[in-house]
C-alpha positions as CSV (number, residue, x, y, z in Angstrom):
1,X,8.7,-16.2,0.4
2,X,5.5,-17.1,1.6
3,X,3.0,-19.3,-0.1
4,X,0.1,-16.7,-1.3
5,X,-2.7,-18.6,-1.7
6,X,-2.7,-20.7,1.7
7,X,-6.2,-20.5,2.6
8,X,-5.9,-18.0,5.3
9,X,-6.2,-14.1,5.5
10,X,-3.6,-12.0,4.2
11,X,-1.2,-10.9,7.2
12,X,-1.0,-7.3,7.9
13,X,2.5,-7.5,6.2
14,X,1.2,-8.9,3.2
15,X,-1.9,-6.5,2.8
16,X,0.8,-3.7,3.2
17,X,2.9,-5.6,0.2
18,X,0.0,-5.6,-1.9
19,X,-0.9,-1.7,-1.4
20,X,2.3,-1.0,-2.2
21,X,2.7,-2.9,-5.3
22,X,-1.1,-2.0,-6.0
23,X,0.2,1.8,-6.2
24,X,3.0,0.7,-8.3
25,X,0.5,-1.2,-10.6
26,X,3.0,-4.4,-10.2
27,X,0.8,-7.1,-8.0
28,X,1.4,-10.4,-9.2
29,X,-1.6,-12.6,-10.1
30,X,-1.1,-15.3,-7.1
31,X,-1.3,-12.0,-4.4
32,X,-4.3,-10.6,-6.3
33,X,-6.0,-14.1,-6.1
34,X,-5.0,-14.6,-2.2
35,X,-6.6,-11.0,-1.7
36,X,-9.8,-11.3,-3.3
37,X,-10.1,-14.8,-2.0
38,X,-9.0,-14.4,1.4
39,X,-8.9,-10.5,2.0
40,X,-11.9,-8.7,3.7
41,X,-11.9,-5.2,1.2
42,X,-12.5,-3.2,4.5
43,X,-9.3,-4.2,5.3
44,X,-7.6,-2.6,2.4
45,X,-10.0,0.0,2.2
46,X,-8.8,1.0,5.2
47,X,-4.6,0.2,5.0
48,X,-4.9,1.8,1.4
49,X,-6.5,4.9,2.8
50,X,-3.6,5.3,5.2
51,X,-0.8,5.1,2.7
52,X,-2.7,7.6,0.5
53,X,-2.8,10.0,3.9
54,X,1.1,9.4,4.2
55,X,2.5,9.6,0.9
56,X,0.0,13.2,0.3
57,X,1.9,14.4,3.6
58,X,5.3,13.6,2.3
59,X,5.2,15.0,-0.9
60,X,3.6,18.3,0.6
61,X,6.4,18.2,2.7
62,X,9.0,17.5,0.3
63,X,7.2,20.6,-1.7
64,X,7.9,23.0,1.5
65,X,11.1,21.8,2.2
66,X,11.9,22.7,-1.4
67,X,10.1,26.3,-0.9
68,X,12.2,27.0,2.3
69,X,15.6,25.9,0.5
70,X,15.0,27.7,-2.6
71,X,13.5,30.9,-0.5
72,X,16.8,31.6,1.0
């Protein structure tokens, strides 16, 4: 795996990494040191607001899928 604290910004992949394991509360202490070293916030602001957008739309749509199956 990549060397987190490098002295360059976080790569897209990476930011998306540390979202994830930010909603799993599991983010190890060399990523969170490379993201608030490195990381511009608007950056994950902004990827963090898009995973919250996508995982509310799958679980409302895990919830009507469920409401058609069970309304037959």
């Amino acid at each position: 795996m990549d060397d987190p604290v490098q002295g360059k910004p976080p790569t897209l992949w990476q930011m998306l990494q540390s979202i994830l394991a930010a909603a799993f509360g599991v983010q190890s202490g060399k990523n969170r040191a490379r993201d608030f070293t490195y990381g511009k916030a608007s950056n994950f602001i902004a990827l963090g607001t898009v995973f919250t957008l996508i995982f509310i739309l799958v679980l409302v749509g895990l919830v009507q899928l469920a409401m058609h199956l069970t309304a037959r």
